[in-house]
N, C-alpha and C positions, 0 to 999 in steps of 0.2 A: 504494500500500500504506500501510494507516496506521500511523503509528508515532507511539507514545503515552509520556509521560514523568510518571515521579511520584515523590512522594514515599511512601521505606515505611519502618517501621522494621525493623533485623534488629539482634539479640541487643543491643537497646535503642540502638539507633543508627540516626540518621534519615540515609536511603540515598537519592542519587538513581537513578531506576531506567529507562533505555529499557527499552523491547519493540516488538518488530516480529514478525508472521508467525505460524505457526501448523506442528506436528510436532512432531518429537524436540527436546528442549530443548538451545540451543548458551548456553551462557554466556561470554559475550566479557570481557575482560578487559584494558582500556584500558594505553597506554604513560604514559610521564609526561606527554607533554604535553596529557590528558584527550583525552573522546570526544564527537563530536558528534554530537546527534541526528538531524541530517541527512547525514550523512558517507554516501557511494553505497555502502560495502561492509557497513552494516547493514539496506538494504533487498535488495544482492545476495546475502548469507548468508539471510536471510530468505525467499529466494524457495523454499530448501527445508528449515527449521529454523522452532521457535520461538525466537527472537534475544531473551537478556538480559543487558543490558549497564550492571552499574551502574556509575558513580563512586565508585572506592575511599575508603576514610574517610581524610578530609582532603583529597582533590579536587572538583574542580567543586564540587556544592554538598552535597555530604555532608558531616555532622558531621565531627568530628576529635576524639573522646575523649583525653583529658589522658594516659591511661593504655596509648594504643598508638602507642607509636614503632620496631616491629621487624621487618620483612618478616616473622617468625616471627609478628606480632601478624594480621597481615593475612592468610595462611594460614587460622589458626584461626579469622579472621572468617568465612572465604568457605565452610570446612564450615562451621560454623552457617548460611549461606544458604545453599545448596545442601539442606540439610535443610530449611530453613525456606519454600523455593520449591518443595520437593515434586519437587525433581530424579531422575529415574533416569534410569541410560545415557548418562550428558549429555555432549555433545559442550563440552572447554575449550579454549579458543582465546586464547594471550595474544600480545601483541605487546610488546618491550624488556621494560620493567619489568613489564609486567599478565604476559609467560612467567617472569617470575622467580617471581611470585606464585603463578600456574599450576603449576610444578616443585615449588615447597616445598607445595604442595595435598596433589600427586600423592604425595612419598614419605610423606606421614603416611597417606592413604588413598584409595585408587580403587574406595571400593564403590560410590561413584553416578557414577563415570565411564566412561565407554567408549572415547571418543576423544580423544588431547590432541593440542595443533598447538601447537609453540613457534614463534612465529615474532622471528627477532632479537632472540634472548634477551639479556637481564644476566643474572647471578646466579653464575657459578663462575671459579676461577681455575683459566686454564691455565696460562700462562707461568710462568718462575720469577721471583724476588721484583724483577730488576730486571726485567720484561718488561712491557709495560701491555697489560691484553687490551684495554680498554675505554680510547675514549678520554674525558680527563675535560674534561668538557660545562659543569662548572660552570668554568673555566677559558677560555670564549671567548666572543665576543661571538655574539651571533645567526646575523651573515651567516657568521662563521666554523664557528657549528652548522651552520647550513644547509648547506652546500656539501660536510661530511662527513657530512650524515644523509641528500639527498635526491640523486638521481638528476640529477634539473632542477633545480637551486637557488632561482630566481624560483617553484617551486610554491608554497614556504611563506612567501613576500614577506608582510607585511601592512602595515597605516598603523595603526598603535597610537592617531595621533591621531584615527580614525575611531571606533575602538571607541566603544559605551557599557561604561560606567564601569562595570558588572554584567559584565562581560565583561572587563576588566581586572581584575578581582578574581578572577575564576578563573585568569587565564594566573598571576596570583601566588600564587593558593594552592596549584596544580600544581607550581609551581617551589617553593616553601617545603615541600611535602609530598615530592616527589623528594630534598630534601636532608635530610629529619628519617629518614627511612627509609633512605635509601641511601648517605650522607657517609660513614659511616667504621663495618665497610671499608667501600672505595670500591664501590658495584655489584655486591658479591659475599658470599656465604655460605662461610666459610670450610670451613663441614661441607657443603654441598649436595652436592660433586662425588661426596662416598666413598658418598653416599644416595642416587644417581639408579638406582641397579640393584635400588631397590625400588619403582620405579615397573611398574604392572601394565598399566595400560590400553596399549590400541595408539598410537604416538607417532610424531607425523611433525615432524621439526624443517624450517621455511621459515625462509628466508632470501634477503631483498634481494642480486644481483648485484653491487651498485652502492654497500653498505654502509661506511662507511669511519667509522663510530663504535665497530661492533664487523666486520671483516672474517669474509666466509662460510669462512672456516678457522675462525675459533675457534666457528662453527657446526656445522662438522664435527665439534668435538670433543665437543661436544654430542650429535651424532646417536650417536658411538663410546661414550660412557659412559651409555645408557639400552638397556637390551637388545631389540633387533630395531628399535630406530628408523630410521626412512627421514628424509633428508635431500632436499630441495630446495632449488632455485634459482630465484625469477623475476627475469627479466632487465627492465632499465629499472625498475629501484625500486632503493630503499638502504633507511635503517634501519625506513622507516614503509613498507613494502609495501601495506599495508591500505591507503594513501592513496594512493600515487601507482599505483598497479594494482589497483582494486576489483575488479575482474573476475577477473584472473586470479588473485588473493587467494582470495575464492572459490569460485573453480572448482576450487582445490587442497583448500580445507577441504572442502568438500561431496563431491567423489569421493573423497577419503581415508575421509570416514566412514563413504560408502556400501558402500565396495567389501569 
């Protein structure tokens, strides 16, 4: 299947942009640690979707306007693409951060959505003030992310001294844009929680088994606070499902949107 990467610009901001496949449009919506163009669960989404999956502004290689620092900023980006890609009915799909972005879409407006899929979400506070829903990421070392974010720990091994240098400059602009956005609060929308009940479209919250960045309870409370949301679990993933289970990643998006 071929999958094609470009550059475009939306509401003057030059956007990197996959696509894969061809159908109803799913618009993918990357976690912090960006999305790769070869990753198996954008040609298995694709096998019944047309899959658009840009890099939000200020990762991988999209701009980073001087002028937005606010998960709210990012939001109001993504309806101006969504209008600007000619989207109806569109199936959104975020995972961690890309569902935070995803949720704040959905309560301002779901007239070009029809199906959201939160999978391992950030974005709301459950617990009370001394409780951490989220754990905080910029506080450990890699192998110490790893072993709370992934299922298998050795999946997300890398040799950073391998990389080319094009490629270490994305893993830092992802981590520089995850903190310009999200440091403080920590991960979270202090109003999102009270606003999730004006979400319209049909909403299935996924969630990693195996998750120990953000645990599938405070996934739950997610599925409780968006009205008639369904709740799952696949098992043998944690926070990045879409990576360590492409398949049954999905298989969960595509029969939720069909059904």
């Amino acid at each position: 299947m071929d999958t094609k990467v470009s550059m475009i610009e939306i509401a003057g901001i030059k956007t990197e942009l996959v696509e894969c496949g061809a159908g109803r449009p799913l618009l993918f919506l990357h976690p912090g640690i960006g999305i790769d163009a070869k990753a198996p669960v954008i040609e298995a989404m694709a096998d019944s979707a047309r899959v658009l999956a840009p890099s939000h502004p200020g990762f991988g290689r999209s701009e980073q306007p001087k002028a937005m620092t606010t998960i709210d900023d990012l939001a109001y980006f993504y309806l101006d693409a969504i209008e600007a890609l000619g989207l109806k009915d569109a199936i959104v799909v975020g995972v961690s951060f890309g569902a935070w972005i995803a949720a704040e879409i959905a309560v301002k407006s779901c007239e070009r959505i029809g199906h959201l899929v939160l999978a391992d979400a950030f974005g709301i506070k459950v617990g009370d003030r001394e409780t951490r829903d989220i754990a905080d990421i910029f506080a450990m070392t890699e192998p110490q992310f790893n072993e709370r974010a992934y299922f298998d720990p050795a999946f997300a091994a890398r040799d950073y001294k391998s990389l080319p240098e094009a490629d270490l400059v994305i893993v830092a602009r992802n981590r520089e844009a995850m903190a310009r956005y999200g440091w403080s609060p920590y991960m979270h929308d202090p109003k999102l929680k009270g606003r999730l009940h004006r979400i319209r479209a049909k909403t299935l919250v996924l969630w990693g088994a195996a998750d120990r960045i953000a645990a599938p309870d405070y996934g739950r409370a997610w599925s409780v606070a968006i009205p008639g949301a369904r709740f799952a679990l696949i098992e043998r993933a944690g926070h990045f499902p879409h990576l360590e289970a492409p398949g049954d990643f999905a298989r969960h998006v595509l029969e939720f949107a069909a059904a």
